[in-house]
C-alpha positions in Angstrom: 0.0 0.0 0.0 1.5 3.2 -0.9 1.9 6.1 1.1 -0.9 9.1 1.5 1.0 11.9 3.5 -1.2 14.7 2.9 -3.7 12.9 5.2 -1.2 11.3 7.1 -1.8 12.1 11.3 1.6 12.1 12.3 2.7 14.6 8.9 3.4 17.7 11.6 5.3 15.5 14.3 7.1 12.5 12.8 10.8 13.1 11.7 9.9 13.5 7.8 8.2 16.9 9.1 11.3 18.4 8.8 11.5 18.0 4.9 10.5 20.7 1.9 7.0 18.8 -0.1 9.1 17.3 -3.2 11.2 16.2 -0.5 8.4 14.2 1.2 7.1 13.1 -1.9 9.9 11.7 -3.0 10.8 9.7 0.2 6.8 8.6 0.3 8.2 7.1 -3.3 10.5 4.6 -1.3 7.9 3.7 1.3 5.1 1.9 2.0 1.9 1.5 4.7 2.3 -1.6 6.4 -0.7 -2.6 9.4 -0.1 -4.9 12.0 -3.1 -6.7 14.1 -2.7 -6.2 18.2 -0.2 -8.7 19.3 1.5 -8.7 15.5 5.0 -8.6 15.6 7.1 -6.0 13.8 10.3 -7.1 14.7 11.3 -10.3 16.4 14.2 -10.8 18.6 17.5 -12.8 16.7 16.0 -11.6 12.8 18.2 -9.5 11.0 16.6 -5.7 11.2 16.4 -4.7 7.3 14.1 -1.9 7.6 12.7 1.1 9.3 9.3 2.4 10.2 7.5 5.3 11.5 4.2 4.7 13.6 1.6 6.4 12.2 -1.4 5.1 14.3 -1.6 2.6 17.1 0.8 2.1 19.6 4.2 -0.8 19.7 5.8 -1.9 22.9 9.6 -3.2 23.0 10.3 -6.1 25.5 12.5 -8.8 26.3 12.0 -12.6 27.5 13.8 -13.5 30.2 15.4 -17.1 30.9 11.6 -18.4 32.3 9.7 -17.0 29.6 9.2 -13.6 31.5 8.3 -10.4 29.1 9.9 -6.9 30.1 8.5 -4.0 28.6 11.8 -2.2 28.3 9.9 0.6 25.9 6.7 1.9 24.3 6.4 3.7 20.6 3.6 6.4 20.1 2.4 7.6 16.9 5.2 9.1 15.0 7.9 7.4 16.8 10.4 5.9 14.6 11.7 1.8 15.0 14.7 0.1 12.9 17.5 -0.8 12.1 19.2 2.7 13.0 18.4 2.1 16.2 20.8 -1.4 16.3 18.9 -2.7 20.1 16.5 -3.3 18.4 18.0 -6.5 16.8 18.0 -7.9 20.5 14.5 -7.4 21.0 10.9 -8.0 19.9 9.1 -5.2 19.2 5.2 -5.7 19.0 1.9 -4.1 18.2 0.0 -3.5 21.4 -3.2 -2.3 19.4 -4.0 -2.7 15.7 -1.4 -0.3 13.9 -0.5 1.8 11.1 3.5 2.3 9.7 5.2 3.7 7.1 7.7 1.2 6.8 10.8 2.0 4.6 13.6 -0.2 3.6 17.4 0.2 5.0 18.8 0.9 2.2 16.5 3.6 0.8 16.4 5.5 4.2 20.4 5.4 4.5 20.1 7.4 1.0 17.8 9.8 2.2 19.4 10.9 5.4 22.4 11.3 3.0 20.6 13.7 0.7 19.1 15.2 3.3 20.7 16.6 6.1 17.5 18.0 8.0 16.2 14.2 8.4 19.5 13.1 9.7 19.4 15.3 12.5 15.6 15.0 13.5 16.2 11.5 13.4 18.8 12.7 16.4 16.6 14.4 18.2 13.9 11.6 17.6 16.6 9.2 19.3 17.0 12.0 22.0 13.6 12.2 23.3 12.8 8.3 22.8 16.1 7.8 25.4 14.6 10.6 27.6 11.1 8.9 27.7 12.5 5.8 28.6 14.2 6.8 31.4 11.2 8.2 32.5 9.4 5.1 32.5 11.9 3.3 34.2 12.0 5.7 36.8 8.3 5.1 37.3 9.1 1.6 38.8 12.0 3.4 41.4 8.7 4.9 42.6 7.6 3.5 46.3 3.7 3.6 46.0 1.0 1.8 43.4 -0.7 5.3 43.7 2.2 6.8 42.6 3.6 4.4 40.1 -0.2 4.7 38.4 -0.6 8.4 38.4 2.8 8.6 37.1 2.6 6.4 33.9 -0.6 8.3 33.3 1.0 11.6 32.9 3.7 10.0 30.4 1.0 8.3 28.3 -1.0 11.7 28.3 2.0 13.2 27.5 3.2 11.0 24.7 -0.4 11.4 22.9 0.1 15.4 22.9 1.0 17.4 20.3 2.3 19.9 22.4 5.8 19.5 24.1 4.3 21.6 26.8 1.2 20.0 27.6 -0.2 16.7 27.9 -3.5 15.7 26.1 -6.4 16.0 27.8 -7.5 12.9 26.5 -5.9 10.0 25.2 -6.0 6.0 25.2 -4.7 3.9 27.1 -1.7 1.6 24.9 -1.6 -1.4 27.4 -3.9 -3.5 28.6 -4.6 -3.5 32.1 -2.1 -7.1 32.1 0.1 -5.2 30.2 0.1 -2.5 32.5 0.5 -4.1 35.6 2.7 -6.1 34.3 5.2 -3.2 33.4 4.5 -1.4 36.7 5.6 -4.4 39.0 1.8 -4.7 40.5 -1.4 -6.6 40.0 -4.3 -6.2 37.5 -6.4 -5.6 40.6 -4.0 -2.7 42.3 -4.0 -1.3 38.9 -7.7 -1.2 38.8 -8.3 0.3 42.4 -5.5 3.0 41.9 -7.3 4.3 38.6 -10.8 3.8 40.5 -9.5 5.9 43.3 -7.8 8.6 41.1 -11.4 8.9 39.5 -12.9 9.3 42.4 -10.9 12.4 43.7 -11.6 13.8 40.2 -7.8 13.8 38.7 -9.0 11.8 35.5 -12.0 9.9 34.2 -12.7 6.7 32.1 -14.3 6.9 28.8 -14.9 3.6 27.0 -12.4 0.7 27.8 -9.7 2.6 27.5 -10.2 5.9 27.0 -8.9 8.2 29.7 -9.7 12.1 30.5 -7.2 14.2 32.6 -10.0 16.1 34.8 -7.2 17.9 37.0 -3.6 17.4 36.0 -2.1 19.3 38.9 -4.1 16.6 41.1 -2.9 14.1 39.2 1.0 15.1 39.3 0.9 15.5 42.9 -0.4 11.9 43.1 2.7 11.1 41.2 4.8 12.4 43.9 
């Protein structure tokens, strides 16, 4: 499937933003839309990394089996983060669709001569790499954090931040990329503390659920100083 950029989400805030029209075009040339099912895998663990991808819609988590079979959620991709073979971990990990998802997926080769022709994609490509290293660290720092209350409040604000399009503010609503499994899973607690620490965060009016997964920040500041 080829690539539609003019109606393409992400056209403002993944790296290729950074690039004149015929420049866009012409990369869009070298791509193509590739969609993945929840639980698809992008990339497995051990397989040689050949391509590249920008997420366009959905969300990816990166993780890790340990010796028992164990998954670690080392990382999470939002819309128009960027995955591949540029990023060499990769190769040492599986990185997986954690709700049906949209990329632009580009080959190895064909990006390699694109950041050489264009400079400006090189370096938000950088800065893409800066601010995935920086988010993280912040999640990992969520599970340094002493209380459920706190390590739930706290992943909110990242996944509300993640889902803005401001670098300033978070979204004031967004959905949430894990399943409550998932989640718990990747905050070192059960599915039923994870459930009574968003119940309770309701309650005092810091967010609200919408839907299954669909989450409302009511009162930020509440919700940051829950975080504390």
């Amino acid at each position: 499937m080829s690539l539609a950029c003019a109606s393409c989400p992400v056209r403002d805030r993944a790296a290729c933003a950074v690039l004149a029209p015929e420049e866009r075009a012409a990369l869009a040339e070298a791509g193509h839309t590739r969609t993945l099912a929840r639980g698809q895998t992008l990339f497995a663990a051990g397989d040689p990394v050949t391509s590249c991808a920008t997420l366009v819609s959905g969300a990816l988590k990166i993780a890790s089996l340990d010796a028992d079979g164990s998954e670690h959620i080392l990382a999470l991709v939002h819309p128009s983060g960027f995955v591949g073979e540029f990023f060499q971990p990769f190769a040492a990990y599986d990185v997986i669709a954690l709700a049906d998802s949209r990329l632009c997926v580009f080959a190895g080769p064909d990006m390699d001569s694109a950041i050489a022709r264009y400079p400006a994609l090189s370096r938000a490509l950088l800065r893409r790499a800066q601010e995935d290293l920086h988010a993280s660290r912040a999640l990992l720092a969520i599970g340094s954090k002493t209380s459920a209350r706190a390590r739930v409040a706290a992943i909110l604000i990242e996944f509300a931040r993640a889902a803005s399009d401001s670098p300033c503010h978070p979204a004031r609503t967004f959905d949430l990329p894990l399943s409550r499994g998932d989640l718990a899973s990747f905050l070192g607690l059960t599915i039923e503390t994870v459930s009574r620490q968003i119940t309770a965060l309701e309650r005092e009016g810091a967010i609200a659920r919408t839907g299954k997964r669909g989450i409302e920040l009511i009162d930020p500041a509440l919700l940051s100083a829950a975080a504390q």
